[in-house]
C-alpha positions as CSV (number, residue, x, y, z in Angstrom):
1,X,25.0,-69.2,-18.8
2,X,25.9,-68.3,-15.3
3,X,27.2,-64.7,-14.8
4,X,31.1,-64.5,-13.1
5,X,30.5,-63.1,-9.5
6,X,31.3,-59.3,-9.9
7,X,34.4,-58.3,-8.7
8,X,35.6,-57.8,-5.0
9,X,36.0,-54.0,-4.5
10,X,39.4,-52.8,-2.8
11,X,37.2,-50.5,-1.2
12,X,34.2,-49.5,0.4
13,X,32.7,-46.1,1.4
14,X,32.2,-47.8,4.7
15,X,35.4,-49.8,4.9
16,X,37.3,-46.5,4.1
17,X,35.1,-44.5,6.5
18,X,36.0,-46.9,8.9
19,X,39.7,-47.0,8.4
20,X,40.1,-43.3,8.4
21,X,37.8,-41.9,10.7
22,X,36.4,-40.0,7.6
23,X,33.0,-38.8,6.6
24,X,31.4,-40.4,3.7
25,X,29.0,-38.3,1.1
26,X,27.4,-41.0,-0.9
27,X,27.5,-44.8,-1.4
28,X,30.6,-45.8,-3.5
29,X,33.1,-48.4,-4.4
30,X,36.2,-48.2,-5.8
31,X,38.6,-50.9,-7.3
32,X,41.8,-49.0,-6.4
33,X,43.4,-45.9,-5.1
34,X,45.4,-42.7,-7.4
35,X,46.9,-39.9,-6.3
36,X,47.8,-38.2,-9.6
37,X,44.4,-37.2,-11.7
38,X,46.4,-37.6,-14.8
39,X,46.1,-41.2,-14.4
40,X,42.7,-41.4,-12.8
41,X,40.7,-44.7,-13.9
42,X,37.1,-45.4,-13.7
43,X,36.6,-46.9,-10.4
44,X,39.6,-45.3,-8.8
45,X,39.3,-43.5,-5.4
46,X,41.6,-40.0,-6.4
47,X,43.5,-38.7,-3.0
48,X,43.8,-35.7,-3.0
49,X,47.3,-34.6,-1.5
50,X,48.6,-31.0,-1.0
51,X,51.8,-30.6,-2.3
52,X,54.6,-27.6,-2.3
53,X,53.8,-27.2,-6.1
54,X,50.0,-28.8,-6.6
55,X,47.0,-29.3,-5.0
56,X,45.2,-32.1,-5.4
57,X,42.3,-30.6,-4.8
58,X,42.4,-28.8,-7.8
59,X,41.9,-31.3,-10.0
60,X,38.5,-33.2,-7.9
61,X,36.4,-32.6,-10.5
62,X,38.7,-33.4,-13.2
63,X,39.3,-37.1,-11.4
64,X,35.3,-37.8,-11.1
65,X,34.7,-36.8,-14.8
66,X,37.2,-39.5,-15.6
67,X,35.3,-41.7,-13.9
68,X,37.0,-41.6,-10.4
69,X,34.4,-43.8,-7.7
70,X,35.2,-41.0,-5.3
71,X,37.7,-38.6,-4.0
72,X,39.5,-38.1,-0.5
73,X,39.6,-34.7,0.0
74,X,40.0,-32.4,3.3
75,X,37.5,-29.9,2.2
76,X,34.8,-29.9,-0.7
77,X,36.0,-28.0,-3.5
78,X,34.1,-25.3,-4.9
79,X,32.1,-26.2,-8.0
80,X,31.6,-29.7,-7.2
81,X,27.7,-31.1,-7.6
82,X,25.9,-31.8,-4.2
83,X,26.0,-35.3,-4.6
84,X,29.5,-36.0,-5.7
85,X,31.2,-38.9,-3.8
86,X,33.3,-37.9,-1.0
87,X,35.8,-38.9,1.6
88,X,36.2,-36.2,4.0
89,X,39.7,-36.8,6.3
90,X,41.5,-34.0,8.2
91,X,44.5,-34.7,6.5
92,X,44.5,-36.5,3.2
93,X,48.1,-37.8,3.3
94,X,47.2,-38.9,6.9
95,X,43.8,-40.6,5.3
96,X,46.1,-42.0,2.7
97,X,48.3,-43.5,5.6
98,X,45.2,-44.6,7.5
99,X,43.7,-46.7,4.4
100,X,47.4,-48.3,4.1
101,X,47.3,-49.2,7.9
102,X,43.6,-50.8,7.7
103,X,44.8,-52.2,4.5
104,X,48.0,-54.4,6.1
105,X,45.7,-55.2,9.3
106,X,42.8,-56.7,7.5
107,X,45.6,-59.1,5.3
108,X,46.6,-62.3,6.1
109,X,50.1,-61.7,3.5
110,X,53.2,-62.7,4.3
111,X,54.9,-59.0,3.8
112,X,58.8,-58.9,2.9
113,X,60.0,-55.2,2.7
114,X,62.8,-54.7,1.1
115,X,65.5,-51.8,1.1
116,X,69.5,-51.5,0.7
117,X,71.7,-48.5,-0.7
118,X,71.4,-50.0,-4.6
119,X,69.3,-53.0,-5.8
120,X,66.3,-52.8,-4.1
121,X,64.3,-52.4,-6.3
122,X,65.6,-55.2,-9.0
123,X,65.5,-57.6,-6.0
124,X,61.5,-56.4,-5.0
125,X,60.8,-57.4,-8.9
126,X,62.6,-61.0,-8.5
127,X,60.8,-61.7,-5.4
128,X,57.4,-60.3,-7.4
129,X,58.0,-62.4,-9.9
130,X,59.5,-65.1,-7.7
131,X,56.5,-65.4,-5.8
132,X,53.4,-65.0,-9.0
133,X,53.0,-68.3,-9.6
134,X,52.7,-69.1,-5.7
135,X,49.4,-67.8,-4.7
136,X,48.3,-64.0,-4.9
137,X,51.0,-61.4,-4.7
138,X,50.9,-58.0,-4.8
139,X,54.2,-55.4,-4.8
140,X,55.2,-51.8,-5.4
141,X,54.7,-50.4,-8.4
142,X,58.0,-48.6,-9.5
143,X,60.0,-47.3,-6.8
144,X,57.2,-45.9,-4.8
145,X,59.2,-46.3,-1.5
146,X,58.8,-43.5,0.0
147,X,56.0,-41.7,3.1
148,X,53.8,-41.2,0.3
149,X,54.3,-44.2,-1.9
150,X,54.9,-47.3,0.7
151,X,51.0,-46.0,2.0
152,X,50.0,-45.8,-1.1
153,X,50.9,-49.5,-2.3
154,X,49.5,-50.7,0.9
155,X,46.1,-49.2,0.4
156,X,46.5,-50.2,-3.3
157,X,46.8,-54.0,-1.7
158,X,43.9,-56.6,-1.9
159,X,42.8,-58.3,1.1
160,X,42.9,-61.8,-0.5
161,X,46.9,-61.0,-1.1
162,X,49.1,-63.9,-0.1
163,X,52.4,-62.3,-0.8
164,X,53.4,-59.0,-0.6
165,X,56.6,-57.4,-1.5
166,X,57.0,-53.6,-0.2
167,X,59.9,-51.7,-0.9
168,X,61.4,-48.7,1.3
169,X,63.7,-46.6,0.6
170,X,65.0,-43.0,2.5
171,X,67.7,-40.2,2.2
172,X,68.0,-38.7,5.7
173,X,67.8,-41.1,8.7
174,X,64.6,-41.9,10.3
175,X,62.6,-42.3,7.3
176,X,62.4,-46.5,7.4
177,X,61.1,-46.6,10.4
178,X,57.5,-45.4,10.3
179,X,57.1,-47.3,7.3
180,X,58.2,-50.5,8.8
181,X,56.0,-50.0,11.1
182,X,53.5,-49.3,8.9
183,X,54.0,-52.5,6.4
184,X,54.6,-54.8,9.6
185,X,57.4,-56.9,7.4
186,X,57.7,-60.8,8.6
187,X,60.8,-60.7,6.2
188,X,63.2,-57.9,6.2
189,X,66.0,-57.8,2.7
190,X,68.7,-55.3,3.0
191,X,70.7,-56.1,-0.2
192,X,73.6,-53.5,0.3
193,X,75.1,-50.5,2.0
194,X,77.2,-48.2,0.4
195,X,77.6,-44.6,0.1
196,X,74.7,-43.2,-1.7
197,X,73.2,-40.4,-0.4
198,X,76.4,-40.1,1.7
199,X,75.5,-36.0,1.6
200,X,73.3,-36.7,4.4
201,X,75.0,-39.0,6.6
202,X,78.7,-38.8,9.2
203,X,79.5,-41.7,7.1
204,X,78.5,-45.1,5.8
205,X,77.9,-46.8,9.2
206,X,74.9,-43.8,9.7
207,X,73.4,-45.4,6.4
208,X,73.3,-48.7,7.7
209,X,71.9,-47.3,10.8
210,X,69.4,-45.5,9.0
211,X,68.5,-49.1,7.1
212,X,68.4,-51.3,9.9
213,X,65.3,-48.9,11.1
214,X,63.4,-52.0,8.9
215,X,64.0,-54.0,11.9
216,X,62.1,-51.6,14.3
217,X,58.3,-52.9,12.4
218,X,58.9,-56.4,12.3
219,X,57.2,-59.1,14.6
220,X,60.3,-60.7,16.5
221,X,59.3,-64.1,14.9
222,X,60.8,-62.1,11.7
223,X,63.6,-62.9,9.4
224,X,66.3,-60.5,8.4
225,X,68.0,-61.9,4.9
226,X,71.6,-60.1,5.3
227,X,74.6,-59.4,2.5
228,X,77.5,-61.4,4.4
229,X,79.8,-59.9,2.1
230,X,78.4,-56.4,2.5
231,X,81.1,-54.2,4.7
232,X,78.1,-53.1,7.3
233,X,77.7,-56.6,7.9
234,X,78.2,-56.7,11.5
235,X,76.4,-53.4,12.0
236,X,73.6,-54.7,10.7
237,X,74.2,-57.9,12.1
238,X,74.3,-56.3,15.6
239,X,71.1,-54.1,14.7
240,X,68.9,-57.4,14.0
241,X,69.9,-58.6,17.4
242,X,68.8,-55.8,19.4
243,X,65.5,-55.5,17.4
244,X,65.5,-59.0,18.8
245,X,64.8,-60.5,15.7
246,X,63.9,-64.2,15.4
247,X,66.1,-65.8,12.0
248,X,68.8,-63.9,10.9
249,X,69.7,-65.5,7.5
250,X,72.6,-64.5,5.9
251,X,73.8,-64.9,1.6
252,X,77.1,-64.5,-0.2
253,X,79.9,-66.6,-0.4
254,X,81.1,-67.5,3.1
255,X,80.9,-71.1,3.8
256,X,78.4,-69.9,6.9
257,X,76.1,-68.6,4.7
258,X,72.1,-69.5,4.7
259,X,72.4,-69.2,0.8
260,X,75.6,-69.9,-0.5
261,X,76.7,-69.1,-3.7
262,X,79.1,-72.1,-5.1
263,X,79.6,-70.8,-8.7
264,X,78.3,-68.8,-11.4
265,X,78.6,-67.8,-15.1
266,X,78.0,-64.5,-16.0
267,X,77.3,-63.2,-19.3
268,X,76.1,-60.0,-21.6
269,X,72.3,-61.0,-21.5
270,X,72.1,-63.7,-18.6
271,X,73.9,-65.5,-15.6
272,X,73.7,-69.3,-14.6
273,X,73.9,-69.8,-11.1
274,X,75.1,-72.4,-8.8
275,X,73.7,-71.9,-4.8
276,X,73.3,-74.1,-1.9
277,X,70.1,-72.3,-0.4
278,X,69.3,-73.5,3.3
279,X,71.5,-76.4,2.5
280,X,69.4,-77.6,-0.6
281,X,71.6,-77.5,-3.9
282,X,70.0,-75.6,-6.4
283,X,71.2,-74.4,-10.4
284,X,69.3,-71.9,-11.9
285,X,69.7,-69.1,-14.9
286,X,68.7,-65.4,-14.6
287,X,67.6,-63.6,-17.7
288,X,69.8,-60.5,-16.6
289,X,73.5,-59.6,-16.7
290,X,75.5,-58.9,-13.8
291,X,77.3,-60.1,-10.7
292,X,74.9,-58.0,-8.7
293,X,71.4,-59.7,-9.6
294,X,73.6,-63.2,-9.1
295,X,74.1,-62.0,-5.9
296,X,70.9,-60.7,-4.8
297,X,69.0,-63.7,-6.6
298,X,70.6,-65.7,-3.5
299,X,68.5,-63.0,-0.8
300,X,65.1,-63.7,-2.9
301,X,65.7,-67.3,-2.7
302,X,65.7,-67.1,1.1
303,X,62.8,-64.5,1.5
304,X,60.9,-67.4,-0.5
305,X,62.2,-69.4,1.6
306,X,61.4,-67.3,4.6
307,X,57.6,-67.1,3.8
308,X,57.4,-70.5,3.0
309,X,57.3,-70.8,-0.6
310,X,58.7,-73.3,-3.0
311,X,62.6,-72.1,-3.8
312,X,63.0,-74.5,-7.0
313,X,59.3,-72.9,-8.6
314,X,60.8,-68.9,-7.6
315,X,64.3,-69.8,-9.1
316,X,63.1,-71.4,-12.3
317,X,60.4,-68.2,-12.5
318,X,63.5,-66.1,-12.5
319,X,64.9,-67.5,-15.7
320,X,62.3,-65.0,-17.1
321,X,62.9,-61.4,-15.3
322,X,63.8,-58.8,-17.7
323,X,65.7,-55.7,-16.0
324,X,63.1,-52.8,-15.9
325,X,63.4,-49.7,-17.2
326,X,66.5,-47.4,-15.5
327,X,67.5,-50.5,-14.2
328,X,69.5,-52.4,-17.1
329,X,66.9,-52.6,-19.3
330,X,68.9,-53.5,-23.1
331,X,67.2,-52.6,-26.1
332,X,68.5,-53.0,-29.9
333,X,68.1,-49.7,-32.0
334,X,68.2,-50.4,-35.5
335,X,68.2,-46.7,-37.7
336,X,67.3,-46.4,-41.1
337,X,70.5,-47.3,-42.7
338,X,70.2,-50.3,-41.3
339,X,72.9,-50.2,-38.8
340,X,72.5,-50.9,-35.2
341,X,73.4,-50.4,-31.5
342,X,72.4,-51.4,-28.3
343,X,71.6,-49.1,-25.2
344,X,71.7,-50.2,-21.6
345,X,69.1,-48.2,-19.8
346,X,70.4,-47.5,-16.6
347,X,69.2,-43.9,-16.5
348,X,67.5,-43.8,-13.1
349,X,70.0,-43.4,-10.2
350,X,73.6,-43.9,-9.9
351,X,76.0,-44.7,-7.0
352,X,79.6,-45.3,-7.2
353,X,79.1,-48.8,-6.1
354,X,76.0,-48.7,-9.0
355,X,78.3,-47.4,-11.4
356,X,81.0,-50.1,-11.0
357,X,78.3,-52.6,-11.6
358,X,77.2,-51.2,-15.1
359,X,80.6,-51.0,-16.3
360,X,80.8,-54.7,-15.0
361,X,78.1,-55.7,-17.4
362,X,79.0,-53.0,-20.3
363,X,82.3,-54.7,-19.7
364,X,80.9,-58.4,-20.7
365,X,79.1,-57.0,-23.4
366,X,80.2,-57.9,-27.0
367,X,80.3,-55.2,-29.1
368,X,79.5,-55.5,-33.2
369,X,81.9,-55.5,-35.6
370,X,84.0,-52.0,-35.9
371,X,82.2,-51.2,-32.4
372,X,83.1,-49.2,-29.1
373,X,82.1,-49.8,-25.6
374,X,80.0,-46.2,-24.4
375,X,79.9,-44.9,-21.5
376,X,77.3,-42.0,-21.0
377,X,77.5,-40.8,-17.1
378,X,75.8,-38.0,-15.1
379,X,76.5,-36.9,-11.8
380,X,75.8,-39.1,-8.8
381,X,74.3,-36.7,-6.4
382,X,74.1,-36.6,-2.4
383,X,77.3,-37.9,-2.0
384,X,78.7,-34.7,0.6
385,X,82.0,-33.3,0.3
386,X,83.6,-36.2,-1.1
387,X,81.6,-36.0,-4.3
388,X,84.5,-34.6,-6.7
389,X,86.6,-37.7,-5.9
390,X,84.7,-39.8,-5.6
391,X,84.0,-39.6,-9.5
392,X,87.3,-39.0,-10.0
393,X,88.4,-42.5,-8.4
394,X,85.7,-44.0,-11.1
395,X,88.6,-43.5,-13.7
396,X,90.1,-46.7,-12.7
397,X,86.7,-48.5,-13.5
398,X,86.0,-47.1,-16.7
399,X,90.1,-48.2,-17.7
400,X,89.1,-52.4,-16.4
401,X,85.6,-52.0,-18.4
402,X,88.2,-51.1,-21.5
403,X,85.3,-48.5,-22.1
404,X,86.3,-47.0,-25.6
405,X,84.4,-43.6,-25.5
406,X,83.1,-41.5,-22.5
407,X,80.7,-38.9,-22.3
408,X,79.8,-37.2,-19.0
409,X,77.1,-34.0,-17.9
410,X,77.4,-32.0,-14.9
411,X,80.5,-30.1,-12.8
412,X,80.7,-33.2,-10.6
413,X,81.1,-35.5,-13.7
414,X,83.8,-33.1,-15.2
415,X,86.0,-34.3,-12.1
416,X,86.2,-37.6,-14.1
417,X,86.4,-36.5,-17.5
418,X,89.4,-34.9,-16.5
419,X,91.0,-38.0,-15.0
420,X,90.1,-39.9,-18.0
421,X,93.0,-40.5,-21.0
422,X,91.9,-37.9,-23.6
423,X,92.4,-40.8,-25.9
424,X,88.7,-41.9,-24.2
425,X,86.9,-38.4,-24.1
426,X,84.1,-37.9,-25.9
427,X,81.9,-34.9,-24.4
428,X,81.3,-33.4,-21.4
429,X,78.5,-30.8,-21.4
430,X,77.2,-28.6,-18.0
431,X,73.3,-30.8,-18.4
432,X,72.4,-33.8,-20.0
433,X,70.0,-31.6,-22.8
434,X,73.4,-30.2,-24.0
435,X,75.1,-32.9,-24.3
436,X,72.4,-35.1,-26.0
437,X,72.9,-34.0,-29.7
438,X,76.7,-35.1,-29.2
439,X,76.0,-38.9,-28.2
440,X,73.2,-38.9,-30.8
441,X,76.2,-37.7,-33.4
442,X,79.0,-40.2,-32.2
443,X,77.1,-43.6,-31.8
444,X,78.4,-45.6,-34.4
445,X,76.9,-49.6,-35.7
446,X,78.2,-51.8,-33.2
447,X,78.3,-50.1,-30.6
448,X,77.2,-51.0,-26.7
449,X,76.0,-47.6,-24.9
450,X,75.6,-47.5,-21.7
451,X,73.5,-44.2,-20.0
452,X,73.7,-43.8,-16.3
453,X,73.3,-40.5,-14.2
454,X,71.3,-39.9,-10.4
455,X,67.9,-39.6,-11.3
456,X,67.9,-35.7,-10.5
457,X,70.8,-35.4,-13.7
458,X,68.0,-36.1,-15.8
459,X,69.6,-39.0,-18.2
460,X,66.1,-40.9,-19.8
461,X,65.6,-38.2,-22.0
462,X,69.2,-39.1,-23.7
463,X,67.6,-42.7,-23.8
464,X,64.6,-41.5,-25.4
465,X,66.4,-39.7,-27.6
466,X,68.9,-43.0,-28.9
467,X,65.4,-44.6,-28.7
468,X,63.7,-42.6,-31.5
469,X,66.4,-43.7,-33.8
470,X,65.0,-46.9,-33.7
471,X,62.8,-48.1,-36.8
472,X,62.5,-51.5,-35.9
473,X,60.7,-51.6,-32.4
474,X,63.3,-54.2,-31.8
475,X,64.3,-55.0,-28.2
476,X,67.4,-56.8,-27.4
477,X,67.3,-60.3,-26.3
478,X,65.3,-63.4,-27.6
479,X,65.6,-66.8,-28.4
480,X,69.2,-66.7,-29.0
481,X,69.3,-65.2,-25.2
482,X,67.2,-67.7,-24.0
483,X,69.6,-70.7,-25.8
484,X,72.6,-68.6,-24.2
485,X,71.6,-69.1,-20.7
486,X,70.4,-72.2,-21.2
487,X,73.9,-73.2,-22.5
488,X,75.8,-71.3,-19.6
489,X,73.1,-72.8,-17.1
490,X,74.3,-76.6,-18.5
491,X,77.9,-75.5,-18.4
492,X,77.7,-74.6,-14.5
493,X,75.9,-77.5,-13.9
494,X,78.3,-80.3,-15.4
495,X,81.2,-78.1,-13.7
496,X,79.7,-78.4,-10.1
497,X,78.9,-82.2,-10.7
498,X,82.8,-82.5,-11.5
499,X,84.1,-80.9,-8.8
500,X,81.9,-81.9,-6.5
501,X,82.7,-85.6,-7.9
């Protein structure tokens, strides 16, 4: 029997010598790169970073007894054995940054960054998924977006990558553009603008300033893949230009549009869409809810595009994308009694514009028989002076979802329990631990709960805790969800063909 070649390594002592200017002790490899020891694995190279609470280099000797290859540290720890396998940098976030850098310039990927005030990251996992079964691809892991975690995924990155999907995200302006320049996009997405973290900004236009910084990195043979329907459009539009960017591409409805969407059927687990993409007609379904993913489906059709990949492969690929975690994710729980519920996970950040589109999809949601439409909310933070009504005004929202039951956390959120009819209040509580017991002791069989609060209002553990009355394990969807696209994709389908007849 012939013996598999062994694996590539990610890294070398003397590749990553080389691309930080470091100082080696030992001869090591390592297959990929951490930053928290907690999840150290054997072969990993553990950064040590200096934090405002931790110190990475603290827990050195911790990483290499879990089998770490080798650390990047700024100085040798004290304790640590004589021979232990070292990275020396001046800085280790800098090092970190460095190993990104010599990452992206040894690859030949095609690099599509993505970014946007809400959906960036369900669009960077449709273009990941998109994009699989079309040569090697390789994307951020969760929403590590940020200085630390766009270096990160790029130093995580193989060489032999062909596709790579690197998402960006900021709160304060300036904080795209190093990492632009750092992941060097040929494909820029901005999904949206709206007013999160309005706190920080004049106004909305300063957001889309601060997002059009993805230009600044981007070879002028580039394409930006811009929301025509977005209301920075033209902002944008004009900041592309001046970058002097090469194809500006453009999706939503407007007959002008590079992908154009020509109809779609949206449902409680799934939409079938309709799209002309680059002028090539094209019906597809997605295994998520929601006018939103419809919408940003069209903007990872043309990054695919964009990059040269095959748009009918990515669309059918989609048909397959569950919403992740925080992000839509549905799951039935079935207690002990027998009776059951659904929750819709979308515990990780909020927005106003966010929150409209989970009421959109709690809206479409059937609920069981004798059920209520939930809505558990937290507050939506850096949203600046405006903040009380601006969760006030989501009143009007909750009334078209015809959400039966509300429950809210925090003082901003109390600005719309107090708009609400009290026919609709459930509970509103000063933190989301307080007011956990109370959603756990009103969900009723049948009902549709939806949990959404900015990350920093702490909503997963109320998830976790409607979670841990499950006794089945059971996750929402299946075949039946499968058959239900399927039927909606047909029904688009022989719709289009009429009309167009």
């Amino acid at each position: 029997m012939i013996a598999a070649p062994a694996p590539t390594p990610l890294w070398t002592s003397q590749e990553a010598a080389a691309a930080t200017d470091g100082t080696v002790f030992g001869s090591w490899s390592a297959s990929h790169v951490s930053i928290d020891s907690r999840a150290v694995a054997a072969g990993d190279l553990f950064v040590a970073l200096c934090g405002p609470n931790h110190d990475g280099h603290d827990y050195v000797a911790k990483a290499l007894k879990a089998g770490a290859a080798a650390a990047m540290v700024k100085r040798r720890p004290a304790g640590l054995a004589a021979d232990a396998p070292l990275l020396e940098v001046p800085d280790t976030l800098a090092g970190l940054t460095a190993l990104g850098r010599y990452a992206r310039l040894r690859s030949a990927a095609q690099v599509i960054g993505v970014t946007g005030s809400v959906g960036k990251t369900g669009t960077k996992e449709m273009l990941a998924q998109a994009l699989a079964t079309q040569g090697p691809t390789f994307a951020t892991i969760g929403n590590l977006n940020n200085h630390i975690g766009v270096p990160l995924t790029l130093a995580r990155m193989p060489a032999a990558t062909l596709y790579a999907v690197v998402e960006m995200g900021m709160n304060h302006a300036g904080e795209i553009r190093p990492l632009s320049r750092l992941a060097a996009p040929h494909v820029a997405v901005i999904t949206t603008v709206t007013d999160a973290h309005l706190e920080n900004f004049r106004d909305i236009g300063g957001i889309a300033d601060a997002k059009a910084e993805i230009f600044e990195g981007m070879e002028p043979s580039g394409t930006a893949v811009l929301n025509r329907e977005d209301s920075q459009f033209a902002r944008l539009l004009a900041h592309a230009r001046t970058a002097g960017i090469g194809r500006i591409w453009t999706f939503g409805r407007h007959q002008s549009c590079d992908a154009r969407l020509l109809d779609a059927s949206v449902h409680a687990t799934c939409s079938a869409v309709h799209a002309a993409i680059r002028g090539e007609v094209i019906s597809y379904s997605l295994s998520v809810p929601g006018q939103h993913w419809v919408m940003n489906s069209l903007a990872v059709l043309l990054a695919v595009r964009a990059v040269g990949g095959d748009i009918t492969q990515a669309a059918r690929m989609l048909s397959t994308l569950r919403a992740p975690a925080g992000r839509g994710a549905r799951r039935k729980v079935v207690r002990a009694d027998g009776t059951a519920f659904l929750v819709i996970d979308e515990s990780y950040n909020a927005s106003p514009a966010a929150v409209r589109a989970a009421l959109s999809v709690l809206a479409s949601s059937p609920v069981g028989k004798g059920g209520r439409r939930v809505l558990v909310l937290g507050d939506m933070l850096e949203l600046g002076e405006d903040a009380p009504r601006l969760h006030a005004d989501l009143a009007a929202a909750v009334d078209a979802a015809k959400v039966d039951r509300v429950h809210a956390c925090g003082r901003l959120c109390r600005h719309l329990y107090d708009a609400l009819p009290e026919a609709v209040r459930g509970t509103w509580a000063g933190d989301s631990g307080a007011l956990t017991q109370a959603v756990l002791d009103d969900v009723a069989a049948g009902d549709v709960v939806l949990v959404k609060g900015s990350l920093g209002s702490r909503m997963k553990p109320i998830v976790e805790a409607l979670y841990a009355l499950d006794t089945s394990q059971a996750a929402g969807g299946g075949s039946s969800k499968a058959a239900s696209c399927r039927s909606s994709f047909d029904a688009v389908r022989s719709a289009r063909a009429a009309n167009d007849g």
